[in-house]
N, C-alpha and C positions, 0 to 999 in steps of 0.2 A: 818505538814507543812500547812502553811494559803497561800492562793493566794496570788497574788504580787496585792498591792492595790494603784500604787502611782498614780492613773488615778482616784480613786475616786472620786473624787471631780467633777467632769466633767460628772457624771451620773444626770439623770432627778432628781430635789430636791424629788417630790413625787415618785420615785423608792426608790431613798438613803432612806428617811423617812418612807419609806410604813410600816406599822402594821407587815403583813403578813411576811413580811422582817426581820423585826426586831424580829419576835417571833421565825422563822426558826434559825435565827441567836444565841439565847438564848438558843435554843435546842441544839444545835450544841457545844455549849460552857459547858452548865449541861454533855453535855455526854461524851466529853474530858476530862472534871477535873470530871469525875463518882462521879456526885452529883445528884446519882439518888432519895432520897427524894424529893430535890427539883425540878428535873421533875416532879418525879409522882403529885406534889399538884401545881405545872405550870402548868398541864394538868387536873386536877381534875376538876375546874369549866363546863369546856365545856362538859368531859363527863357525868357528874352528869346533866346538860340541855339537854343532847341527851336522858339518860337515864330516864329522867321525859315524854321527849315528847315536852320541850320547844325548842328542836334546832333538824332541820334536819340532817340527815346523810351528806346532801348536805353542810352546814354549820357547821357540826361537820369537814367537810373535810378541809373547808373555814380556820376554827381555827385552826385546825393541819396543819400550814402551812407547816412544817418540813417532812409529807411524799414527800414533793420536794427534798430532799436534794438526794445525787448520790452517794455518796465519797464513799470508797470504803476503807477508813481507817477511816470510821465510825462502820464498819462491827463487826470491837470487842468491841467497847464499846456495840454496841446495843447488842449483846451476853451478854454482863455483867448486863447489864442494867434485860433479862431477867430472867438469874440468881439472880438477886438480889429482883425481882418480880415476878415469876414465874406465877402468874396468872393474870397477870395485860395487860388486851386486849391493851392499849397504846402500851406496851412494844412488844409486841407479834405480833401486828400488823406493827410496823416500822421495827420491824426485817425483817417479810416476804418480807413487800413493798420494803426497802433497798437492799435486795439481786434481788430482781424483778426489782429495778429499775438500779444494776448495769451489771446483766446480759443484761439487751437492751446495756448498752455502750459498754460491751463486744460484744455484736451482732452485734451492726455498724449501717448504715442507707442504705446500698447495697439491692438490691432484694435476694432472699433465692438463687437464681442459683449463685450469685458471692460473697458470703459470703464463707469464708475460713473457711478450718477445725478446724484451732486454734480457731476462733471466734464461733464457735456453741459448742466444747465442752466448754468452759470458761461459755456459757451463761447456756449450763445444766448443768454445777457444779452450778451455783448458782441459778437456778433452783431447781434443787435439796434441796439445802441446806434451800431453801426457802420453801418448803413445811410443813416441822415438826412445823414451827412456824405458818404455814397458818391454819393445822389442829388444834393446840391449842387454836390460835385465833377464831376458830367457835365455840367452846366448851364455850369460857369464856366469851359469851355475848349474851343476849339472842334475840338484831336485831345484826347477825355480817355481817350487810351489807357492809360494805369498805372492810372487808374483801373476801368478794363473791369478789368487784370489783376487786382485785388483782388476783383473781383465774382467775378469767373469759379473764385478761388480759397474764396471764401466758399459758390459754388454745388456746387461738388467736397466741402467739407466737410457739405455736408447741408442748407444754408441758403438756401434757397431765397429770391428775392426777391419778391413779387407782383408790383412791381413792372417788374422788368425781367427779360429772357432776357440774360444778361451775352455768352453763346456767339456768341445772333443780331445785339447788339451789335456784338462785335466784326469781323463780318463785313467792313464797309465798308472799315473801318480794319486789315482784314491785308496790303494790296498795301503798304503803308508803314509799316508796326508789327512790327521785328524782335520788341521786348519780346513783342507779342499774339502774335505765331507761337512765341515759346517758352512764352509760359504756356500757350494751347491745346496746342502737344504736350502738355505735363506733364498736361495736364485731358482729353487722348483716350486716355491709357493706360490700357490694359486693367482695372488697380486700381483707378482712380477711376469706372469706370464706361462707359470707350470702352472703345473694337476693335483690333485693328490695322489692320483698312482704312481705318477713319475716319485713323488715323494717317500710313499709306501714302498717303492721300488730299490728307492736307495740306500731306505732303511734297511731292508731285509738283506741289500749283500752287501750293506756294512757289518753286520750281524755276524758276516762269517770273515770279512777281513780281520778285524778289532777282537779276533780270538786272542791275538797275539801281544795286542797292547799293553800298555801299563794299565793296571785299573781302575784310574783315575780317566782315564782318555776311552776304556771300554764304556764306563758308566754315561761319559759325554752322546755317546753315540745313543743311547736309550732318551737321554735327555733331551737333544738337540729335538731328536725324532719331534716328542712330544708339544716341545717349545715350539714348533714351525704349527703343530697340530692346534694348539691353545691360538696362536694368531689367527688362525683359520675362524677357530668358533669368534674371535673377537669381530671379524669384519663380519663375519654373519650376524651380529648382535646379539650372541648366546655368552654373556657377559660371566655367569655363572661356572657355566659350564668349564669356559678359559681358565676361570680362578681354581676350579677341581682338579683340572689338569695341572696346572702351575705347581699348585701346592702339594699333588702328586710326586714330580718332577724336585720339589723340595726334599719331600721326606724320604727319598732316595739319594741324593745330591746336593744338600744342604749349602753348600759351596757354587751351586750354578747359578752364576751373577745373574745372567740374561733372565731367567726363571724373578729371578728377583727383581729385577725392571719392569719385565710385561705386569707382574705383581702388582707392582707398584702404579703403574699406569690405570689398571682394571680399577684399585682402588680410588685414584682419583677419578674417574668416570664414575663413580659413585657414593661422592662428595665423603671418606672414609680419609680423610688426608692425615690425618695420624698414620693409620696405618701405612698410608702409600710413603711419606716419608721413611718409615720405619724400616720398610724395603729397598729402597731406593736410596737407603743411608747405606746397605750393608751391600748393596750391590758396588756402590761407589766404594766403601771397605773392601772390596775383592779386587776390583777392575775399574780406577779412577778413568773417566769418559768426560771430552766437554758436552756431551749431548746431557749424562747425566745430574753436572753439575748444574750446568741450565734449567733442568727442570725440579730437582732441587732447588733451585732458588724460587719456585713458582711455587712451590710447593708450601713451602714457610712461611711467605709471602702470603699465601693463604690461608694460613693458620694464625698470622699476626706480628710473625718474628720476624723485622722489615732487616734490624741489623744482619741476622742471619743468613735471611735472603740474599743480603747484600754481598757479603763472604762469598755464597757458591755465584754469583752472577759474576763476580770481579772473577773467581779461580776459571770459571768458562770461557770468560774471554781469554785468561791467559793461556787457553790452549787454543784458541780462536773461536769462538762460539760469536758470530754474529747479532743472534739473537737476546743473547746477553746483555750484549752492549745497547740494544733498546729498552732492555728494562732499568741500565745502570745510568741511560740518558733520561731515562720520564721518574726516576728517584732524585737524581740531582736537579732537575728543573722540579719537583717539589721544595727544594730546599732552597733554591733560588725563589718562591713564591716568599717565605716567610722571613728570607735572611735579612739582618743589619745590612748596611751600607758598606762597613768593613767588611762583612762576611764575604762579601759578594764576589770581589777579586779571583781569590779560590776556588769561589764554587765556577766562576767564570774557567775558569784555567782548568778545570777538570772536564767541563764540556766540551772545550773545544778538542781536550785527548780521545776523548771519548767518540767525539763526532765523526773525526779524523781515521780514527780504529774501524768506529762503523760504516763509514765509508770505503773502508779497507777491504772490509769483510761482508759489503752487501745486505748492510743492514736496514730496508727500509722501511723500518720503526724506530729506528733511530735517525736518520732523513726525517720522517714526519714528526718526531717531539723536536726538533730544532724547530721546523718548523712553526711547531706550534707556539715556542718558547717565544720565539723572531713575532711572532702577532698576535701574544696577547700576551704579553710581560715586557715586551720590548714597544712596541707598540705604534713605535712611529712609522709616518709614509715610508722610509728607505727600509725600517724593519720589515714592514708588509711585503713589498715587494720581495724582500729577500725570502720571507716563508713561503710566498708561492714559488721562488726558484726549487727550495726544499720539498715541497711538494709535489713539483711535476716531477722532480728526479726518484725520491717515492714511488710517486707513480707508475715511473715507467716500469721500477721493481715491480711493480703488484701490489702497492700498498691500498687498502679499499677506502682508508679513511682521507687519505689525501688526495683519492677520484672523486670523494664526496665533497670535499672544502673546493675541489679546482673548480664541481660542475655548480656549486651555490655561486662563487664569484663569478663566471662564467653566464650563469642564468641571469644573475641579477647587475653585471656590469659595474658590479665594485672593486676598491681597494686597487684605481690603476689596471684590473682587466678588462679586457673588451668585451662590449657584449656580444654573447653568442650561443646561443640556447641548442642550439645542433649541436657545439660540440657540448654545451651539459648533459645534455641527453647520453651523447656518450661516455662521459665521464661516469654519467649514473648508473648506465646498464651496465658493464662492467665491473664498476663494484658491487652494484646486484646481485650479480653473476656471484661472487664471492663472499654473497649473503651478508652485506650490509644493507641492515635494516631501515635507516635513515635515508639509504639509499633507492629501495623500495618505495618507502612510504614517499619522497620526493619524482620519483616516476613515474608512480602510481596515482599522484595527484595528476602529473604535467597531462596524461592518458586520459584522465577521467573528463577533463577541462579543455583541451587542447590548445594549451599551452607552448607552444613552441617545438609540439611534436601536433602529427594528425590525433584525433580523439580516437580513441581505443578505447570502449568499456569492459571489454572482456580483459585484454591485457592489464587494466587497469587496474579491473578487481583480484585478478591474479597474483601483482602486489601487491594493494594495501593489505590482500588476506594475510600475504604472510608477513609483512613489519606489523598488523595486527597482533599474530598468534604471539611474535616478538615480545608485545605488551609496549609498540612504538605509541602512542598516545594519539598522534595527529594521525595516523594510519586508521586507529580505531574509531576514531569519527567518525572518517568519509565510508571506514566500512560500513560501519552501523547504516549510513545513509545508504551506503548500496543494497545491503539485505534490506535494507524497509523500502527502496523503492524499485526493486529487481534492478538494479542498473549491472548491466554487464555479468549477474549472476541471477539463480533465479530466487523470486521474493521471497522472505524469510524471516518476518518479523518477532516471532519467537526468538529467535538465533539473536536478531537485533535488539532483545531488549534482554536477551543475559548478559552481551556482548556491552548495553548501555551498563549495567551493575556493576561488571568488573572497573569499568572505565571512572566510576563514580569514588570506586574504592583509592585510583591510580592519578586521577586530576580533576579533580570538581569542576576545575576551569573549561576542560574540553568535556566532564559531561553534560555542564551547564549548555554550552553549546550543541554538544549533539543534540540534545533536546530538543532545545532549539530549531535546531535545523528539519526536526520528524515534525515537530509543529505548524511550524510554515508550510512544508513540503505538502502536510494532509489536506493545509486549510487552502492552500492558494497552489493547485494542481499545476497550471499552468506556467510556473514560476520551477517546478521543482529541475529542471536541467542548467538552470542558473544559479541556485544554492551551493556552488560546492567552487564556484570559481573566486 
């Protein structure tokens, strides 16, 4: 399957055109119709100038645009491919990178505590699988430095090799491996498990290796520094600070894509999405990414320009962007709400590629807009049942909004499921856990009442607070009743009656009722641990 491309046109001319783009795209085409000769001698010039010493590792990586790609039904040709060359480091090194680069999709973008079971074993099977090619890849070249860098990134994600220390590897090879000095920054920061001294450290004897570089690759090294430094202030929350360094890092190196990314990201953290596009445009003008065209699309999307959006979301899949494909399945089931009769076919026909990709690629947000499509647009008993198929399998990804619909059906013994409010409970905390608020405020109820878990006031009010601060509406209710009658927090009737005003502005309906419920509560004492069930 190729992505849906009918938005092309409406991508930046220099993206659609870009080199880097077009050579990805050639790759991708040799290895489908397994016309591995003519890879190997599409790739032959640039390694034959690494292997002289005319091209860096850094610009060997440049030219192999193609270790970008994601797909996950590239997986067997690149198998064939090394079959059919068995010592040939191209071959060997896109195999590893491609398993390394689909196990992250399968991993998600979750922190490690709310990553699902399904999703870590999926990423060490191809972990795994990625390995045999990484070790042959070090054998068949004698810098296998892009090779280190995939080790060393596989070592960052948790994957340990018995065999080799990727870090100790790369040692030898950092006086001449601009690429190995930017993946080690990326893999000494703080997040992944370094310092900053480690960091400062490496800066300082890159300083004296990178005397000798081209001075384009010297100024990298001041950049990169700085670049790992700005991420730093961002997890801290010194949001500012990031953006001073960044655009520091600019008016030195006005060319340094990554500077222009994190840019771009700072600025969307603060709701600047002009600008963040504007970055995030030129960044993909330097160094087209499916992570950047994805977010690109969220970006626009933001802004208003859905056709736009649509453009970079379609080009992300067709590098593999999983995530994509959940934004290009909850657009087309909007166009399936409004379509003709005739329309419909098509737009059928586009989901199910679509579904099909996302499925490919571990998409579960696009698992849950099927689903979602299957039970309230389709609508019938066999459609229902089919969305909660869609759902559990979401689920198992880590989707929070599909633990939310599995534990309401669940709780409440509809649409064909059983009832069973244990496992709602679990379905709820869980997505809790990954700060859905519907999900809270549905926990926080079952807690306060005891409901099909024991009663917890404290845990109870623990949630509603926060699908409250949300602005969840049913959450602000039962909070409001908890500050006014201490339940599980202590009393706070001030707090309760600013907390009733905002509530007044957001649903007249639930502030009609909170009221309600402080009314009764004052006037008939007795009664108020039965108000809220």
């Amino acid at each position: 399957m190729t992505a849906l491309s009918q938005h092309q046109h409406l991508l930046d001319p220099a993206v659609l055109h870009h080199p880097q783009r077009q050579f990805a795209l050639k790759v991708m085409d040799l290895l489908k119709t397994r016309q591995f000769d003519a890879l190997q001698a599409l790739l032959a010039p640039s390694w034959v100038a690494f292997e002289s010493g005319a091209l860096s590792d850094l610009g060997l990586s440049r030219a192999w645009s193609h270790m970008g790609l994601q797909r996950a039904d590239l997986i067997e040709p690149a198998q064939a491919w090394v079959q059919a060359y068995p010592d040939s480091f191209a071959a060997l090194l896109f195999a590893a990178q491609l398993h390394c680069a689909v196990a992250w999709q399968a991993r998600g973008t979750c922190t490690v505590d709310a990553t699902s079971e399904k999703q870590f074993a999926v990423m060490q099977q191809h972990f795994d699988a990625a390995f045999p090619y990484l070790h042959r890849a070090l054998a068949a070249a004698t810098r296998p430095t892009l090779a280190i860098a995939v080790g060393i990134t596989m070592a960052r994600a948790g994957s340990d090799d018995p065999d080799h220390d990727y870090i100790a590897l790369a040692q030898p090879h950092l006086p001449h491996s601009p690429a190995l000095y930017g993946r080690l920054m990326w893999a000494l920061n703080p997040k992944w498990g370094g310092s900053l001294a480690e960091v400062d450290a490496l800066f300082r004897s890159a300083q004296q290796w990178s005397a000798s570089w081209p001075d384009e690759e010297r100024k990298r090294v001041h950049a990169t520094h700085r670049s790992e430094l700005a991420d730093v202030e961002e997890c801290n929350g010194d949001s500012d600070r990031a953006i001073a360094l960044l655009n520091g890092i600019l008016h030195e190196a006005p060319d340094f894509d990554a500077a222009h990314s994190q840019l771009a990201s700072q600025y969307r953290y603060q709701d600047q999405m002009q600008l963040a596009v504007d970055h995030l445009l030129r960044a993909v003008r330097i160094t087209p990414v499916a992570d950047r065209f994805d977010r690109l699309g969220d970006y626009y999307e933001a802004l208003g320009q859905q056709d736009v959006a649509m453009a970079y979301f379609e080009e992300a899949m067709l590098w593999g962007s999983g995530s994509a494909a959940g934004s290009v399945a909850n657009w087309l089931s909007d166009q399936l709400k409004t379509a003709r009769a005739d329309q419909r076919p098509a737009i059928e026909e586009q989901l199910g590629r679509v579904a099909s990709y996302g499925m490919q690629q571990f998409s579960p947000r696009t698992m849950f807009v099927m689903g979602a499509i299957e039970f309230f647009q389709r609508g019938d008993d066999a459609a229902k049942l089919r969305a909660y198929d869609w759902w559990r399998e979401a689920a198992r990804w880590g989707h929070s909004g599909a633990m939310f619909n599995l534990g309401i059906a669940h709780f409440d013994g509809e649409e064909g499921q059983p009832l069973n409010k244990a496992l709602a409970m679990q379905y709820w905390a869980r997505s809790a856990a990954l700060g859905h608020l519907s999900s809270h405020e549905r926990l926080g109820k079952a807690l306060l009442t005891g409901d099909g878990i024991a009663q917890d006031l404290e845990s109870a009010a623990y949630h509603l607070e926060i699908a409250a601060d949300g602005d969840n509406v049913y959450a602000m209710r039962d909070w409001i009743g908890c500050l006014w009658f201490g339940r599980g927090t202590p009393q706070d009737r001030g707090a309760a009656k600013q907390l009733l005003q905002r509530l007044k502005a957001l649903s007249p309906d639930m502030y009609a009722s909170a009221r309600e419920r402080i009314g009764l509560g004052a006037s008939i004492k007795n009664w108020a641990g039965k108000l809220f069930a």
